[in-house]
MMTF fields as JSON, N, C-alpha, C and O atoms, coordinates in Angstrom:
{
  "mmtfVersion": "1.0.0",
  "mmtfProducer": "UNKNOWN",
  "numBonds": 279,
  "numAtoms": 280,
  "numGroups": 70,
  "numChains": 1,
  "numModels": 1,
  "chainsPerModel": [1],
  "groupsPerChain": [70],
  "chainIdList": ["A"],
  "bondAtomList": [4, 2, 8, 6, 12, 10, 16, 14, 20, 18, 24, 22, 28, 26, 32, 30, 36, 34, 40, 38, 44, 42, 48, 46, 52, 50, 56, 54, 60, 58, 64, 62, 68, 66, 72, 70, 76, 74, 80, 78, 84, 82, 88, 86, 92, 90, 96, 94, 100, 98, 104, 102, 108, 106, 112, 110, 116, 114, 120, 118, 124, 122, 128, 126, 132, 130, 136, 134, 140, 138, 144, 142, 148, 146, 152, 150, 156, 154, 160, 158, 164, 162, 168, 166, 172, 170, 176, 174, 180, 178, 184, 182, 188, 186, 192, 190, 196, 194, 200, 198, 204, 202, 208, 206, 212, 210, 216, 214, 220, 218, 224, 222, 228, 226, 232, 230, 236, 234, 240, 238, 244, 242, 248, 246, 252, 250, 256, 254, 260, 258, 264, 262, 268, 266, 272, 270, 276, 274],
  "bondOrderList": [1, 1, 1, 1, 1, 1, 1, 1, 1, 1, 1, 1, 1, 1, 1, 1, 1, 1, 1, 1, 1, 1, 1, 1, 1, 1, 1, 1, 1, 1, 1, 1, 1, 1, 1, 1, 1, 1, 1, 1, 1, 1, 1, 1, 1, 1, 1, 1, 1, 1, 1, 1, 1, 1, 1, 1, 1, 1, 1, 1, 1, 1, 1, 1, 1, 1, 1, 1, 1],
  "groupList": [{"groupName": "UNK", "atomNameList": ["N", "CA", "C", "O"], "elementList": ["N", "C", "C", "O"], "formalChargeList": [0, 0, 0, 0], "bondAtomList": [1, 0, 2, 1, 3, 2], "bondOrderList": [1, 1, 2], "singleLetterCode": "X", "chemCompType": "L-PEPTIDE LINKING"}],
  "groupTypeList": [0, 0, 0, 0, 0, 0, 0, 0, 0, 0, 0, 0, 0, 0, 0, 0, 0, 0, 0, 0, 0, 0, 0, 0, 0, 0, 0, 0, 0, 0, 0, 0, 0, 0, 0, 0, 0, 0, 0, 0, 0, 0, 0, 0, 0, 0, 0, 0, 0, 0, 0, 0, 0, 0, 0, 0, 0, 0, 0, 0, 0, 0, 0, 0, 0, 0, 0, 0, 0, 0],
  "groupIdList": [1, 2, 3, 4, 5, 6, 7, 8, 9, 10, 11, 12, 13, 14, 15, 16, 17, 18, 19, 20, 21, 22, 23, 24, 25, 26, 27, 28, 29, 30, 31, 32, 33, 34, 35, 36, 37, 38, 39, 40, 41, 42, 43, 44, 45, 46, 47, 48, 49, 50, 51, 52, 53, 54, 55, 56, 57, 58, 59, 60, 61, 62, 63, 64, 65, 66, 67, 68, 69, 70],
  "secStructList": [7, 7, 7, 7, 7, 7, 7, 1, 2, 2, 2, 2, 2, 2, 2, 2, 2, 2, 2, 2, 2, 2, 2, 2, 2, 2, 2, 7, 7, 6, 6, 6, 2, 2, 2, 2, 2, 2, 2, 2, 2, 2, 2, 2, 2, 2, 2, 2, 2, 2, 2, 2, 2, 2, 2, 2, 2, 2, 2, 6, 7, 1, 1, 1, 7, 7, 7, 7, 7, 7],
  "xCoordList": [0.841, 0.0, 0.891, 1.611, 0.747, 1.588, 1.539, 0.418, 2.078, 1.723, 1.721, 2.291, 1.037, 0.747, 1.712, 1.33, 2.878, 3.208, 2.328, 1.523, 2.344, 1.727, 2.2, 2.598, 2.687, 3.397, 2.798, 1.806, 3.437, 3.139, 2.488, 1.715, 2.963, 1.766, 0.36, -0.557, 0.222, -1.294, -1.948, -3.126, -1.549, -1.796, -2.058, -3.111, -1.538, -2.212, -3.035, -3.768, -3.304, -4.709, -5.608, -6.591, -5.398, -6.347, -7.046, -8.198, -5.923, -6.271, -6.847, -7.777, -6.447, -7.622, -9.057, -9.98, -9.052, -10.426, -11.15, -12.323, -10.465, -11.37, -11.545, -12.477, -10.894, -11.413, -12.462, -13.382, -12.304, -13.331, -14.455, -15.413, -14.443, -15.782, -16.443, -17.542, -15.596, -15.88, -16.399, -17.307, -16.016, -16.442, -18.261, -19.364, -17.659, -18.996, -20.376, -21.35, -19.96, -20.97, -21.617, -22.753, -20.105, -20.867, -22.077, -23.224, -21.622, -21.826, -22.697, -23.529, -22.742, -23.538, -23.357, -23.955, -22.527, -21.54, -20.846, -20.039, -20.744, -19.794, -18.934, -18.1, -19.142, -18.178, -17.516, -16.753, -17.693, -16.542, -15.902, -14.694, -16.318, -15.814, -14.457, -13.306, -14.825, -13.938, -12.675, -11.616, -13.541, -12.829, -11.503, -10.39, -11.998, -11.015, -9.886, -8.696, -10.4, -9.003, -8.48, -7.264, -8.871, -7.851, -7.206, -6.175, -7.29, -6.649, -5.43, -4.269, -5.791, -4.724, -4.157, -2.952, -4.321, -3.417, -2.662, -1.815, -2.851, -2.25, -1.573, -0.824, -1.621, -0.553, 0.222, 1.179, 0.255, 1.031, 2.26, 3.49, 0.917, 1.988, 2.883, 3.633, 2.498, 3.173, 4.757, 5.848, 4.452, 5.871, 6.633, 7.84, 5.925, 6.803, 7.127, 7.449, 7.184, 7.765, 8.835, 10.021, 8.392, 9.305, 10.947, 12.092, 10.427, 11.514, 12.539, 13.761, 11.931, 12.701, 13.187, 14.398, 12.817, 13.304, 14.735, 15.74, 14.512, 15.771, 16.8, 17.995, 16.394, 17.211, 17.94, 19.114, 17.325, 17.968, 18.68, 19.79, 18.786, 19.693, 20.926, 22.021, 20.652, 21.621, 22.631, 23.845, 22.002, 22.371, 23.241, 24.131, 23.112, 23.384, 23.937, 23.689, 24.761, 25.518, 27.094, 27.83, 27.398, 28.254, 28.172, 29.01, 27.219, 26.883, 26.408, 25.825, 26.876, 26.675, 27.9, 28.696, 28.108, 29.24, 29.992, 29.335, 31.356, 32.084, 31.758, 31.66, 31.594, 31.383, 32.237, 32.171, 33.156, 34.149, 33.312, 32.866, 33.138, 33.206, 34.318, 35.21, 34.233, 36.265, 35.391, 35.958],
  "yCoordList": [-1.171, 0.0, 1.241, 1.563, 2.053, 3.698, 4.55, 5.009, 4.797, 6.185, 7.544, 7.742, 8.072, 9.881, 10.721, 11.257, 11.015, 12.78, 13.823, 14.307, 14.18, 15.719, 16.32, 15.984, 17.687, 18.576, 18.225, 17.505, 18.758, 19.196, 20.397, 20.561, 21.455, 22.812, 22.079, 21.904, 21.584, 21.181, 20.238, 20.424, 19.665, 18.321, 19.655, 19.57, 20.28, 21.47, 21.961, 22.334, 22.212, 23.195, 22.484, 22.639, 21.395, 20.424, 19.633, 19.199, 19.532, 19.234, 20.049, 19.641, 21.47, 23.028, 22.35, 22.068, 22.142, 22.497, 21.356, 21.434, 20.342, 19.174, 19.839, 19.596, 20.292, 20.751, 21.671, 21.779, 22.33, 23.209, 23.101, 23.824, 22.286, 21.273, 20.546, 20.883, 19.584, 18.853, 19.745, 19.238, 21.009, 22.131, 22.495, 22.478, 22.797, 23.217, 22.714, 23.183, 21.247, 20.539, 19.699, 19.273, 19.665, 19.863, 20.823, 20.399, 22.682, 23.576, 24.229, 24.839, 24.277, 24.933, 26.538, 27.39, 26.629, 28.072, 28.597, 28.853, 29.328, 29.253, 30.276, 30.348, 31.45, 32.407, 32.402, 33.322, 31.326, 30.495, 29.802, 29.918, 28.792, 28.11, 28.937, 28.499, 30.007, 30.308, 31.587, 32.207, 31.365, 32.505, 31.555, 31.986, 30.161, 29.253, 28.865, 28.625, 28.864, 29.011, 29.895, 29.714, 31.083, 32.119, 32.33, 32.878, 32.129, 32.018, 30.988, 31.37, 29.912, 28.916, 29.502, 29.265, 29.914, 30.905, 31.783, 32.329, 32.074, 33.388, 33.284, 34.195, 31.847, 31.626, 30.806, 31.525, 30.059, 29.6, 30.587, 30.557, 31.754, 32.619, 33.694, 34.24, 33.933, 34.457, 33.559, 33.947, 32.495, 31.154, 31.339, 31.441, 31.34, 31.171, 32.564, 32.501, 33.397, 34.646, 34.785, 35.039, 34.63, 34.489, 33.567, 33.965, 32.551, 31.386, 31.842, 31.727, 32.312, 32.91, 34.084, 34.148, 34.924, 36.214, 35.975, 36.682, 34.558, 34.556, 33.356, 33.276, 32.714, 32.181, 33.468, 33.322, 34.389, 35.063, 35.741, 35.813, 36.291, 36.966, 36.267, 36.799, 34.783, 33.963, 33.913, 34.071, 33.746, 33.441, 34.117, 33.526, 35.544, 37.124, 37.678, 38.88, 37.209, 37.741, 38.299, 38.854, 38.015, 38.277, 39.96, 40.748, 40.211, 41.17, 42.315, 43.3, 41.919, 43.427, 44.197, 44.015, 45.03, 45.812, 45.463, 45.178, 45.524, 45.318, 46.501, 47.564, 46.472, 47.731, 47.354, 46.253, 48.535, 47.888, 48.69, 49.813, 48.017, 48.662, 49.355, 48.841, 50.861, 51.455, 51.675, 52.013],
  "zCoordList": [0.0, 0.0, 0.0, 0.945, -1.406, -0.864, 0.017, 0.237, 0.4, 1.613, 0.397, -0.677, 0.999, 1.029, 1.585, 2.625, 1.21, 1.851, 2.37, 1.574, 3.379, 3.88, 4.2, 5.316, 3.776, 4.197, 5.572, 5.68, 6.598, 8.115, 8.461, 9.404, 7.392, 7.575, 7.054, 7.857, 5.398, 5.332, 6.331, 6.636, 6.632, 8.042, 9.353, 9.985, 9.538, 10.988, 10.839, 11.754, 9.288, 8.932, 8.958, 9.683, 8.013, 8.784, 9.682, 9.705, 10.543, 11.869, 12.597, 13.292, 12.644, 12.968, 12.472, 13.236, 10.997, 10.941, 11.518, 11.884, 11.59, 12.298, 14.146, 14.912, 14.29, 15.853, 15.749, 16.561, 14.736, 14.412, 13.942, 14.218, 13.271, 13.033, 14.606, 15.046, 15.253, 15.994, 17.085, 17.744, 17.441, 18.48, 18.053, 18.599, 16.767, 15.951, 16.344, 16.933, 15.615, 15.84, 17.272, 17.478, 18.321, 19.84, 19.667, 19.526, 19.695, 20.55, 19.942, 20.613, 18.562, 17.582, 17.569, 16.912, 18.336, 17.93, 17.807, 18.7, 15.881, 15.472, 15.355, 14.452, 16.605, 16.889, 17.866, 18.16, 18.574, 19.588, 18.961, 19.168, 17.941, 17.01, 16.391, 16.393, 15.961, 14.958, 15.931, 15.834, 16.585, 17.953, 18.62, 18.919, 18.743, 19.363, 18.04, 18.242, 16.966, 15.892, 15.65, 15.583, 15.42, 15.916, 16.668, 16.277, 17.885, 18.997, 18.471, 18.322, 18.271, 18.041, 16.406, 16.481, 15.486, 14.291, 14.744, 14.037, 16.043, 16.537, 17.326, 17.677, 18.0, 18.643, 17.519, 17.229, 17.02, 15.638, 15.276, 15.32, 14.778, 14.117, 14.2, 13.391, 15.894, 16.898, 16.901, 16.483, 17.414, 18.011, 16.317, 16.1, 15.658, 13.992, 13.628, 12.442, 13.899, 13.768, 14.941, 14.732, 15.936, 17.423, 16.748, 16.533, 16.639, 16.31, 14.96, 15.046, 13.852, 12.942, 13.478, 13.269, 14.006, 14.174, 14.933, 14.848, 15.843, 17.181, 16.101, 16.384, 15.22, 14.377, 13.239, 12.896, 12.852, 11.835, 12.85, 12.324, 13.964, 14.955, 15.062, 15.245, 14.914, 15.338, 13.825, 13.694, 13.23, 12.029, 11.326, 10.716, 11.3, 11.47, 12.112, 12.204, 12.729, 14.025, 13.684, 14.5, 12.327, 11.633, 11.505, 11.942, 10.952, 10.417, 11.074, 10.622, 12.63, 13.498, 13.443, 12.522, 14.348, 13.788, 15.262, 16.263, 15.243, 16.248, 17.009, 16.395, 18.134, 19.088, 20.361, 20.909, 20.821, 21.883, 22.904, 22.666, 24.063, 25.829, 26.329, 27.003, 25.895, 27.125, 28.513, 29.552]
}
């Protein structure tokens, strides 16, 4: 039997929307629904900006300027 590749980003979105569905269709409302995935996009894309920003610092560290302490 072949396996399927999934990226790991399409596999999260999807997995969002199945919570989002599955909330849905508990609660039957869908501005909590969509209130609780935002929340979780926003923390996503908060940590993924966070993480690149402290990797390109790192990365980049070449490229500050020597500055001495007298």
């Amino acid at each position: 039997m072949p396996f399927i590749e999934i990226d790991p980003l399409i596999a999260g979105i999807m997995t969002l929307g199945f919570i989002y569905g599955a909330y849905f269709t508990e609660t039957y409302q869908p501005f909590h629904a969509f209130g609780i995935a935002a929340v979780i996009y926003l923390c996503m894309s908060f940590t993924l900006i966070f993480s690149f920003k402290k990797l390109e610092q790192y990365c980049l560290v070449f490229q500050r300027a020597n500055v001495k302490n007298d």
